[in-house]
N, C-alpha and C positions, 0 to 999 in steps of 0.2 A: 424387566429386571435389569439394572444397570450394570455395567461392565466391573464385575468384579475383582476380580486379577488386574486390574490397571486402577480403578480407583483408591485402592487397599496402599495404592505407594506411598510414602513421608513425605510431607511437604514442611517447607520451613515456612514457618507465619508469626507476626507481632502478633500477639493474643491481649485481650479486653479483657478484663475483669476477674483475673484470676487468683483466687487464692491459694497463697504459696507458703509451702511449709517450709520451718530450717529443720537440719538433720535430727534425727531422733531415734534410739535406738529400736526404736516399730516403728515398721513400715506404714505408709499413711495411705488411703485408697486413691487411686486413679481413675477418673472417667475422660474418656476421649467422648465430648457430646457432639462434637462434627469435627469433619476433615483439618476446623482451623480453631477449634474450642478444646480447651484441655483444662477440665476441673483436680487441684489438686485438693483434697478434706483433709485440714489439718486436724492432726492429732489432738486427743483430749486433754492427755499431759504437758503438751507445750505452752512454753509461757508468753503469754501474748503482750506483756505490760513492758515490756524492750523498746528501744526504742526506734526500731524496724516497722515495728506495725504499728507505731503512730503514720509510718510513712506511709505505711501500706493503705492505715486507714483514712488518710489526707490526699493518696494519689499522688504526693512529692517523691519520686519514685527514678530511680537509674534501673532499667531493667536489659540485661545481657544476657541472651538465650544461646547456650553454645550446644550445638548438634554434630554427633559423630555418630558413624555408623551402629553401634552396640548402646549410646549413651547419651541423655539429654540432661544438660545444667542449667539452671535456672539462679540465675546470681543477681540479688536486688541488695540497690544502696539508696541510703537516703538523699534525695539531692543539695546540694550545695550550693553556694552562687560561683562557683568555679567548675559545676560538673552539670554535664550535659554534651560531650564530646564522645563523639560513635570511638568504640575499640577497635581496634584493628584485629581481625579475627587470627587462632592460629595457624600453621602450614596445615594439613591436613582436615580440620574442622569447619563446617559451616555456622556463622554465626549472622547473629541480628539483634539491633538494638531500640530499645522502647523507649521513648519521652513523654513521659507523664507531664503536662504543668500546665498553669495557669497564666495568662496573660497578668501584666504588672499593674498591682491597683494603681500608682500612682499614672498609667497611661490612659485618662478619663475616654479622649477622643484621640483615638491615635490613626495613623492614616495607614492602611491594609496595602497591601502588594501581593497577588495574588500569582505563582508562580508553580506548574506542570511538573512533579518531583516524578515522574514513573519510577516506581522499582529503584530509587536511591533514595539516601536521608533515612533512612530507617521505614520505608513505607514499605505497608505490606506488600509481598509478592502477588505477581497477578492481580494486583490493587491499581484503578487510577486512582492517584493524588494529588491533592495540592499541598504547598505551604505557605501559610498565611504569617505572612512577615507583619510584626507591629512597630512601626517605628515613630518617636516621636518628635520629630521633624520634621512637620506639614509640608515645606517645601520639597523633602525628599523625593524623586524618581524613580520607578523600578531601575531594580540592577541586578546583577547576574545571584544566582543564589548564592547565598552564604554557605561555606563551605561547613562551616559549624554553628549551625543554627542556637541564640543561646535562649534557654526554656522560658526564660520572663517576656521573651517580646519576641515567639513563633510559636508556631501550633502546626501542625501535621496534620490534614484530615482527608476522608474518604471520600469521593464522590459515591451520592450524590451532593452535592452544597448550594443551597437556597441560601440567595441573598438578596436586602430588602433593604433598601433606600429612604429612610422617614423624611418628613419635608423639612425643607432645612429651618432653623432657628436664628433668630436673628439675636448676634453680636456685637461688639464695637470691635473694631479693629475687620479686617481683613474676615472672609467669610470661612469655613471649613465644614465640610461637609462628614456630617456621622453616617457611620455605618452598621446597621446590623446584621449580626453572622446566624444563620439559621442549619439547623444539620439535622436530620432527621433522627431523632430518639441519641439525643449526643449534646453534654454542654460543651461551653467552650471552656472547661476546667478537664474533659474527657476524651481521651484518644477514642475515638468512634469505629468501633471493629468492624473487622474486614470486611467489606460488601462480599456476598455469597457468588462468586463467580465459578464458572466452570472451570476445574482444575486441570491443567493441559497433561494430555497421557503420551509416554512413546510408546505406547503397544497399541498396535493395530493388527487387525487380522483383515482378511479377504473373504468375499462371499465363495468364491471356488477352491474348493478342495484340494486340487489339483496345485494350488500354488504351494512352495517351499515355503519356509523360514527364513529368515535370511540373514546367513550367517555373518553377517556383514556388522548386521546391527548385532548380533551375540558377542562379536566380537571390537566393538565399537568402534567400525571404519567406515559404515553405511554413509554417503552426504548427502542420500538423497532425503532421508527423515519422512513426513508425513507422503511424502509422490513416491517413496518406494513402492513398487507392485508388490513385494513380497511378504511375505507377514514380521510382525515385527512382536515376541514376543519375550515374557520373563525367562525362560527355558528353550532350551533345545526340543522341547516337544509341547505341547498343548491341547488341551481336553475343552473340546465345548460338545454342548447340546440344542437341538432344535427344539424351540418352541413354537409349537401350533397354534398360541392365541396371539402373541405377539410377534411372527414372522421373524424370529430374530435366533442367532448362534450367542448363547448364552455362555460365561465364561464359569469355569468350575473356579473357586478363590484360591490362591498360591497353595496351600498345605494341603488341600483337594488335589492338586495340581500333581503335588508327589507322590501321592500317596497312591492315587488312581495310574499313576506312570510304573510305580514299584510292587501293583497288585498284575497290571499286565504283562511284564516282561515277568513272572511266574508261569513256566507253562505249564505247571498243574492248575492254575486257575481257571474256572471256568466260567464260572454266574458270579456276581457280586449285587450289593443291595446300593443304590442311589439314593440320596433322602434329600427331601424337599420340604422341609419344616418337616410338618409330621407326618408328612406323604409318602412312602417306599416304593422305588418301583424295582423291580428286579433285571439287571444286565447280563444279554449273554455274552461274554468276550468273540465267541465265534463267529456270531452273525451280526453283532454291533446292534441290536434289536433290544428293544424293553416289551417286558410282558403289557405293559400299562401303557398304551400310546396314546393317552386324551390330554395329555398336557404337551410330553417329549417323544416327537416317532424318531429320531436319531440323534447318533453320536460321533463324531469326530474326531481324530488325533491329526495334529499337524504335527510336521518333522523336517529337521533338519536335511541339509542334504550328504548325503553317503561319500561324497570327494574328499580327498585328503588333502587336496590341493587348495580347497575352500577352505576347510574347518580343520588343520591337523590336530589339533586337539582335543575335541569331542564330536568327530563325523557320526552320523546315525550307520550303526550296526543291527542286522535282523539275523537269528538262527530258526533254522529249519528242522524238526523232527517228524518223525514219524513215530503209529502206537504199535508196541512189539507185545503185547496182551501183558506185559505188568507196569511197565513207565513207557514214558516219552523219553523216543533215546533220538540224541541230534544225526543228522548224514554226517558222510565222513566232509571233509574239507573243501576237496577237490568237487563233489557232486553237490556239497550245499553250494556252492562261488555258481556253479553251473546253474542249479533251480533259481538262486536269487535272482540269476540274469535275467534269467528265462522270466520271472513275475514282472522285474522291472520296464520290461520291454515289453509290455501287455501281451505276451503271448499265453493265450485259451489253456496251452496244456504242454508237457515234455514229455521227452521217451528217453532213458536211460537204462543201462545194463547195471548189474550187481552178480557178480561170479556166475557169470556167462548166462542169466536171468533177465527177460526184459519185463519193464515196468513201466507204465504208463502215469502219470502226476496231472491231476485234473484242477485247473488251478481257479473255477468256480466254485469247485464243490468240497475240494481242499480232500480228495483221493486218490491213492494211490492202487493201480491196477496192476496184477499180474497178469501177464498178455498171454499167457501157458493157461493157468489153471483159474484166470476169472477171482482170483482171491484178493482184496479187498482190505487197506487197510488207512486210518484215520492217518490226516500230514496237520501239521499248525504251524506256522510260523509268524511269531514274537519278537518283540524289540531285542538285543541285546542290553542287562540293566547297567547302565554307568551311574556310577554314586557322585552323589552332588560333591563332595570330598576331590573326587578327581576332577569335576569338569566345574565349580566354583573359582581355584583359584584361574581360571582363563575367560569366565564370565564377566561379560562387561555389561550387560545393560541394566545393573543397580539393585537388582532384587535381594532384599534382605534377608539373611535364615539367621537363624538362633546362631550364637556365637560358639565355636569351638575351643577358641584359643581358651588356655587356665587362664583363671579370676586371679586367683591370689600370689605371689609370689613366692613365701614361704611353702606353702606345700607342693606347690607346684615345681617347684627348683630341685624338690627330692626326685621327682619321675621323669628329669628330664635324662634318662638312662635306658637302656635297653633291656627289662626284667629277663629275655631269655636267650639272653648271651653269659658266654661263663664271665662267672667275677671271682676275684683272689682272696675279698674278704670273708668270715666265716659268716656274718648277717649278708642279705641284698644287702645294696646300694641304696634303695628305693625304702629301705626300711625307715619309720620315724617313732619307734617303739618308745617311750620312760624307761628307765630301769624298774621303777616299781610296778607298770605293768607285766605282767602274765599272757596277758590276750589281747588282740586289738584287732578290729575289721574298721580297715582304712578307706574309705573313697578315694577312688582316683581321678583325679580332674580329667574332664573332657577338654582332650585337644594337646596333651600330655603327652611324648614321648612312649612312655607305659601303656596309657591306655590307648595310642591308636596301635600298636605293637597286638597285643592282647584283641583288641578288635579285629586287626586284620585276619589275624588267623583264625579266628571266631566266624567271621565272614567269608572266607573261602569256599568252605564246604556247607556253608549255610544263610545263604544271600540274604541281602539287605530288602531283597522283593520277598521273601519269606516272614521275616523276624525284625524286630526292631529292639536293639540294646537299650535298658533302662539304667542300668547304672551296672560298673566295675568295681568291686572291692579287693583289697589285699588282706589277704588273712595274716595276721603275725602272733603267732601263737609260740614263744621260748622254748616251751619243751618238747615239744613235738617237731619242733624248728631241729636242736638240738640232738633228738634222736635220729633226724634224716640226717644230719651232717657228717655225725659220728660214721654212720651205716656208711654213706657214700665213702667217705675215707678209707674206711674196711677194705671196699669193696675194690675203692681203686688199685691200691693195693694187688687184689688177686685178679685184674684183668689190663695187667701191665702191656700186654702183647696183644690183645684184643683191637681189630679193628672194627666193630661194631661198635657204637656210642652206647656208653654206662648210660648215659640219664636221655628222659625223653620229656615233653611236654604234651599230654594228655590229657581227652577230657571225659570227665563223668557227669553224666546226667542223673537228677534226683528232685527230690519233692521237697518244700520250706522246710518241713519237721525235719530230716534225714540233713539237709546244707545246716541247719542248725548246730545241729549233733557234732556232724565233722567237721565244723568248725573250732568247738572245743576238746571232741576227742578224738580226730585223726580218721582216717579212713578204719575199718575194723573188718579184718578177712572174719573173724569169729560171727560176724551176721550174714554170711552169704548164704545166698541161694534165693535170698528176700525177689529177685529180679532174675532167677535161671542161675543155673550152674554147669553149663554145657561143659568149661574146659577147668572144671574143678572151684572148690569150693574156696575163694578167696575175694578180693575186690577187683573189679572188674572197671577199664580205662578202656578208649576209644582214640583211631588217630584223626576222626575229624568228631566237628562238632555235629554233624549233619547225623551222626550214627548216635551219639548220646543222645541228641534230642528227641528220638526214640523211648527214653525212658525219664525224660523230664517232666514232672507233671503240674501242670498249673493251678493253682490254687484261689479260692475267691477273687481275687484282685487279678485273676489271668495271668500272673508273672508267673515265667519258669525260671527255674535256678539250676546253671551246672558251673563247674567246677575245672579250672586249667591245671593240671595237678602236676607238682612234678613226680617223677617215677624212675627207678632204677632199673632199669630191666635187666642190664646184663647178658647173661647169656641165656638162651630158650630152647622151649622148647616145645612141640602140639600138646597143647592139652587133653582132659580125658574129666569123663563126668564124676569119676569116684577120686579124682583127684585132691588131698589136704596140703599136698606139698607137692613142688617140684620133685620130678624123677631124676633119680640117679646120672651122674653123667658118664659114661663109660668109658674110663681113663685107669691105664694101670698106675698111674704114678699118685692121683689122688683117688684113694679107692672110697672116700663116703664124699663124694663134692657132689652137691645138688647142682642141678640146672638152677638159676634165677630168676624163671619168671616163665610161664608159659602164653602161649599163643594160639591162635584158630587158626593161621597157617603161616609155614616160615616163610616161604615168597614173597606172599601176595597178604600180609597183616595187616589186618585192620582191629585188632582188639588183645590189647594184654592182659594177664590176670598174675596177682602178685600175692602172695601167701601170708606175708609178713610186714606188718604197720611200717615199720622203718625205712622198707622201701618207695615210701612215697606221702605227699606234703601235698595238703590242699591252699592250694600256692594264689592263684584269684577265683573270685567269688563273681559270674555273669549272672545277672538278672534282665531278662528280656522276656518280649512278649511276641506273640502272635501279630502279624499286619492285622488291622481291623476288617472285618469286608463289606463295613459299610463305611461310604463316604457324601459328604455333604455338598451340597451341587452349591 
């Protein structure tokens, strides 16, 4: 199986034979049929009788291929006796340019000069070439290439190049010898695509396990390149597997790469499913074992190295926990810093105290021992997960992810703001409602201001090795908008001296049908108890998202929907199950003032419940799913 993660990279290449669509309001299909082939299918409705695709279809062709990271342009002109001169590409972008033509009829015998262009003149990369100068000047000598070769009297071609000599013919005058040009499956009116050569990769890995990463190349300072000992990957970590029929560490392909990185640093994760076309075999994360070993008996993570001194910006981090019989809970600080040592320095096993407790850490079998009473408890220790987000922008060796930054400008320029900081005006900032709309559920650009705001704190308590966000919306609903405003205002009003914060940002977990609903009707204490009513009968908010997701439930397509809602809490109070309202607050000076919102406890809260619509606005709309737990090898 060939090196997948390094062959998957972009290469820039002159392309043969391609047909090329102009803009059209439908999109037109894509085929990538090899590393250096790109079919594009022009559209049904496009009008082909322009006079572009006469050019197209005569191969009289200026073709200007401009490559950036997110974007590829394809800009063809018809040629002219004045064009045929390479562009100069711009600051940022990689480009290359194509000479379509034909040698000049009227140069019957013209005499060839045959000159080594590698990799300039517009020849393919990774391509030997020549160019074949026609000049009609018998006398003429080679001379140094022409800096702008012009299309009627050169030609650009591939090796290989067969050439054939016919017996000469007899003329009057002075003798001249013909020549004929032969190319394998190519005339001489046809740029001759790229010969199929081996695409040169910077990633390399090492047969021993044992070797690092090497953060050198991560961070593009390595000069030793192919003679580095050290592995030379896309990522700060890397996934391969052994194959038994082919002796070889097979590479998992980039999105394999993340995905199997962001299921392992889950330490609730235990088995997961590998698939190999339609073959599954099943992984245990603990012992790195497959049930099925007739193709794959192992699997490997390479890793960066743990120095900050190397890598200060995304050194490899591992946490330690132990199973306390309901989660995996981490060691304290001080005693994880201690076991990691203790692993990294191949030591068998450690002995450490816990409130004057000894325990013994068996670090084959990954147990931990009470050395008292022989009790016995499960340890794991997992990558710490760092999001491609933080360790991208210091990524230097080229691997491409989906784009973050906004597409568009216009919408995008609305969310360049912070949705949950206070604002002065009575709508968000963020808002881009009609006046004639009533309702509106906005997408938020990824890579937005708003939506990495809203993400982050979405991700705190509910990791990125967990969940994967599928999309952000803003709710902007006028009247409902309208009656929160009103309320908050009331309310500031009566919590003049209050140093608790009036308003909170909370989230509620729920099912399509129900996100639907309070979308156009607001949260509605009049339907509780639908999900419990422990601390009274109202709507019920969360302060992380890790506790809503608890009652988010997925629907056909797997997506969960919860809710960043805003909420007034005010002042609180313990809730109680027979509760319709807040209880009374015990003040001689206002003798009927309710509490504002009750609680499951004042300390230590993690859950509000609010009696009355007005105190609260389903503010964005999350739709995420589930990490998948199978991945493709």
């Amino acid at each position: 199986m060939p090196n997948t993660s390094s062959s998957r990279r972009a290469k820039r290449k002159s392309v043969n034979n391609v047909l090329v669509s102009q803009p059209s309001p439908k999109s037109s299909k894509v085929t990538l049929l090899s590393p250096s082939l790109l079919l594009l299918e022009i559209p049904a409705d496009t009008n082909t009788s322009l006079p572009v695709w006469e050019a197209v279809r005569s191969q009289q062709l200026h073709i200007t291929w401009t490559v950036n990271p997110y974007s590829i342009s394809v800009h063809l002109t018809p040629l002219t006796s004045k064009q045929g001169k390479t562009t100069t590409p711009s600051k940022g972008e990689s480009t290359s340019v194509t000479q379509i033509s034909a040698p000049s009829a009227s140069t019957s015998q013209p005499q060839m000069v045959i000159q080594s262009i590698s990799q300039q003149h517009g020849a393919p990369q990774n391509t030997s070439s020549v160019l074949l100068t026609f000049s009609q000047n018998s006398t003429q000598s080679p001379q140094k290439i022409p800096p702008n070769p012009t299309p009627a009297t050169s030609l650009i071609i591939s090796l290989p190049l067969i050439i054939t000599q016919p017996l000469p013919a007899v003329q009057p005058g002075a003798p001249t010898n013909k020549v004929a040009i032969q190319t394998p499956t190519c005339t001489p009116t046809k740029q001759q695509p790229p010969s199929k050569m081996p695409v040169p990769s910077p990633f390399h890995t090492k047969s021993s396990s044992d070797v690092q990463i090497c953060d050198d190349f991560l961070l593009s300072v390595c000069v030793a390149g192919k003679k580095c000992r050290m592995h030379h990957t896309p990522y700060p970590f890397h996934w391969q597997v052994w194959c038994v029929i082919t002796h070889q560490w097979i590479d998992f392909q980039p999105r394999s790469q993340v995905i199997l990185e962001r299921l392992y640093c889950n330490i609730n994760q235990e088995v997961i499913t590998i698939k190999d076309g339609q073959v599954c075999y099943n992984l245990n994360f603990d012992s790195m074992e497959f049930d099925d070993q007739s193709k794959y008996d192992r699997i490997r993570r390479l890793t960066n190295s743990d120095s900050h001194d190397r890598n200060p910006y995304f050194p490899s981090k591992w946490k330690i926990y132990w199973w306390n019989h309901i989660g995996w809970e981490e060691y304290s600080k001080s005693l994880s810093a201690l076991l990691l040592k203790k692993m990294s320095e191949k030591e068998p096993e450690c002995s450490f105290h816990v409130d004057a407790k000894e325990y013994k850490l068996d670090f084959t079998t990954m147990i931990q021992t009470n050395v008292t009473t022989g009790f016995q408890r499960e340890v794991r220790c997992r990558p710490a997960y760092q999001s491609l987000d933080s360790i991208l922008p210091h990524l230097q060796t080229g691997i491409q992810t989906d784009p973050t930054d906004p597409a568009g400008d216009p919408p995008a320029a609305n969310f360049s703001v912070d949705p949950l900081e206070e604002f002065s005006s009575w709508y968000p900032p963020v808002w881009r409602l009609s006046s004639e709309q009533d309702y509106s559920l906005v997408d938020v650009p990824a890579g937005t201001q708003a939506y990495k705001t809203v993400q982050n704190l979405f991700y705190k308590s509910l990791s990125e090795s967990q969940v994967d966000i599928v999309s952000i919306q803003q709710v902007q609903n006028l009247l409902h908008w309208d009656k929160y405003q009103r309320h908050k205002v009331y309310m500031q009003k009566q919590h003049t001296k209050s140093r608790e914060p009036l308003e909170r940002h909370l989230f509620h977990g729920t099912t399509k049908e129900a996100a639907d609903d309070i979308c156009h009707n607001n949260f509605d204490p009049r339907l509780a108890g639908v999900n419990g009513m422990s601390y009274g009968f109202g709507s019920y908010f969360a302060t992380t998202a890790a506790f809503s997701n608890t009652y988010s439930k997925g629907g056909p397509d797997d997506v969960r929907h919860m809710f960043l809602a805003k909420v007034l809490v005010g002042k609180v109070s313990v809730g109680r199950t027979n509760y319709r309202r807040p209880p009374l607050v015990n003040s001689k000076t206002k003798q009927y003032r309710l509490y504002d919102a009750c609680v499951d406890s004042v300390d230590k809260t993690s859950m509000f419940v609010v009696f009355d619509s007005c105190q609260c606005y389903p503010y964005y709309l999350i739709k995420y799913k589930d990490l998948p737990r199978e991945v493709d090898i």
